[in-house]
N, C-alpha and C positions, 0 to 999 in steps of 0.2 A: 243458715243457708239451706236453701232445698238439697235432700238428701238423694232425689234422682239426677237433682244438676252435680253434684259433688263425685256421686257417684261414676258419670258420664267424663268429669273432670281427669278421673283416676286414670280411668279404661284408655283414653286419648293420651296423657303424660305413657302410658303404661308401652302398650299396643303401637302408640303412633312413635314416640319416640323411638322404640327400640328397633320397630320393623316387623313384627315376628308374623304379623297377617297383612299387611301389606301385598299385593298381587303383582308380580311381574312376569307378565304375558310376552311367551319367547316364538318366534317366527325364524322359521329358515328354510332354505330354498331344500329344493328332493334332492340334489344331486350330492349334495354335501355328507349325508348319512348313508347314502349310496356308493359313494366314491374312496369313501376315508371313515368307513363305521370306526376303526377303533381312536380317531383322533375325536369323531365325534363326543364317541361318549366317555371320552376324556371332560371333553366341553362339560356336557351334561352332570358328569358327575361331582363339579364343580357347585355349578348351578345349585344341585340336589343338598347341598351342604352351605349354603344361604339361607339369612333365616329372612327369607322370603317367599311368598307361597308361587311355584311355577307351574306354568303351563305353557306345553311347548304344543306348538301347530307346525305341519308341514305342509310349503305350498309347492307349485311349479315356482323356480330360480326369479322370472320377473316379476310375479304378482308378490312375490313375499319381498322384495324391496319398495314395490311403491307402498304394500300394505303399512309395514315397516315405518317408510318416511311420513303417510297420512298420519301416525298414532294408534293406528290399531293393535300396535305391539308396540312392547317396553324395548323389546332387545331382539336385534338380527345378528344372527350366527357366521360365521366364516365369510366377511366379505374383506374386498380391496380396499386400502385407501381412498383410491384415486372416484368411488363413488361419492364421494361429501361436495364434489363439484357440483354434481346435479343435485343429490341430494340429502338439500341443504340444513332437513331439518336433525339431520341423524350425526351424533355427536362418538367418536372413535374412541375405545376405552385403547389405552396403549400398552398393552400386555398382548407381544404377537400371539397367538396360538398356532397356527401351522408355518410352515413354509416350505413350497413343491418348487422343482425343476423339471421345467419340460423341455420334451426336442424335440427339434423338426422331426417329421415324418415325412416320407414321401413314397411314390410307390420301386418298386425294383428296377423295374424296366426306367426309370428315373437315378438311380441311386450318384450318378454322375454330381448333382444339384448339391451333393453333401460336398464335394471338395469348394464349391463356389462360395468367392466371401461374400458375406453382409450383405451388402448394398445391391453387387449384381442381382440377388433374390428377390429383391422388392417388383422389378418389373414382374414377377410372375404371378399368378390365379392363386391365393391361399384359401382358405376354406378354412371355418369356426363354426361355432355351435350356438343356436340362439339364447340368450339369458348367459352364457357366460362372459361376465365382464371386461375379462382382461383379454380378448379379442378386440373388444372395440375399443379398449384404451391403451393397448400397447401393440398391437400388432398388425391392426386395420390401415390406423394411419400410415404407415408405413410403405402399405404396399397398392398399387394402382389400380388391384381389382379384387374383391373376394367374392367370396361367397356366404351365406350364413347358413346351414344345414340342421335338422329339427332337432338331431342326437351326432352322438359320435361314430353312430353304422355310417348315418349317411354321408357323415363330412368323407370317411376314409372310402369309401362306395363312388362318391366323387371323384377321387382321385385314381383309384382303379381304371376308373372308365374314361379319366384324361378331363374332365370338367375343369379340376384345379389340381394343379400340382403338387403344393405342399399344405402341413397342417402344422397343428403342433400338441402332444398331449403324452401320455404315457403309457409303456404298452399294455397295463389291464384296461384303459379306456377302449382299448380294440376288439371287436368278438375274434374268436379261435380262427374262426373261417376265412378272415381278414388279414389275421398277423404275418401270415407266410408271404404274402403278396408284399409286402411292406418293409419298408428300411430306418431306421431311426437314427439319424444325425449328431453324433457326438459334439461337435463342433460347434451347432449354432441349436442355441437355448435362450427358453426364458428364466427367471427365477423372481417367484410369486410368491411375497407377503400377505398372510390373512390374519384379521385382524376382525373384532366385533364390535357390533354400533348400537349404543345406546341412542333413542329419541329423546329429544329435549326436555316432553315434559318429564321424563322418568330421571332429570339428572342426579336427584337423590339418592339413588340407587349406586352413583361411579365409583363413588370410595371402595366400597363395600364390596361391588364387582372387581375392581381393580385389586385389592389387595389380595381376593380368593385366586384371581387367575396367575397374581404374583408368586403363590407358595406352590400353583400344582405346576405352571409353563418356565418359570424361573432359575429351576433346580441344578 
């Protein structure tokens, strides 16, 4: 037998089986290490303890999921469920890693809106934030008018000025300058599962992912 085919033989059984240089290119939106650094680098330090070679990229929240669903990345960080509707090519490892509770917000001169149930609230103006998900898949529909806003100054900057009346998020998404003017609704909440998405072609990798997120988010 040729000894650089045999050779070649070893390196592939060796390398390919076990994984040890295999590349698994990780994508995730800004807002996520922004928002929740020390749950991130929980994530992260997971990752870092696979014996797989990574590289993480950080984009703005919507290009890092189309990114994501084209292939350009193995693995997207902290998304919803409820994204594998659209996109379809991105495969859920089922190990949650975070999970937030938000609440309405609205402003003072409003704060009445917190004893109203449910439903009465839907006819009114809510206001979201562009690229995050669980606005347009739990809270948009819902309600008969919003708005989408570029960050969370502006969403809460809207409601100040009476554009839209409610929002929904947490009080460090608020600037300092902002929080006095504001009320936070005990009453009516979301509560948001996240969860990470392997692409298709990477599904090699799910075991392997799956087991590491088992022993650090399972405890």
């Amino acid at each position: 037998m040729n000894t650089r085919y045999f050779n070649n033989l070893l390196i592939l059984a060796f390398v390919g089986a076990d994984g040890f240089t295999q590349e698994l290119p990780v994508v995730v939106g800004q807002t996520y290490p922004q928002l929740f650094p020390s749950n991130y680098q929980r994530v992260v330090n997971v990752l870092e303890a696979i014996p797989y070679k990574i590289t993480i990229t950080i984009l703005p929240d919507k290009r890092a999921l189309v990114a994501a669903n084209s292939g350009d990345y193995a693995l997207l960080l902290h998304r919803q469920p409820s994204i594998t509707k659209i996109y379809k090519d991105l495969v859920k490892l089922e190990i949650k890693v975070n999970e937030l509770t938000l609440h309405m917000v609205t402003a003072k001169e409003t704060k009445y809106l917190c004893s109203m149930p449910e439903k009465s609230l839907y006819s009114l103006t809510v206001v979201g934030v562009i690229g995050n998900q669980f606005f347009e898949d739990l809270v948009y529909p819902k309600f008969t008018q919003y708005f989408d806003a570029q960050n969370a100054e502006s969403a809460i900057q809207m409601i100040v000025r009476g554009r839209a009346q409610i929002s929904y998020g947490l009080p460090h998404y608020i600037p300092k300058h902002l929080l006095e003017k504001m009320v936070f609704c005990p009453d009516h909440k979301l509560t948001l599962s996240f969860y990470n998405f392997l692409h298709k072609d990477y599904i090699w990798a799910k075991d392997t992912l799956e087991m590491a997120y088992q022993k650090s988010f399972r405890k």
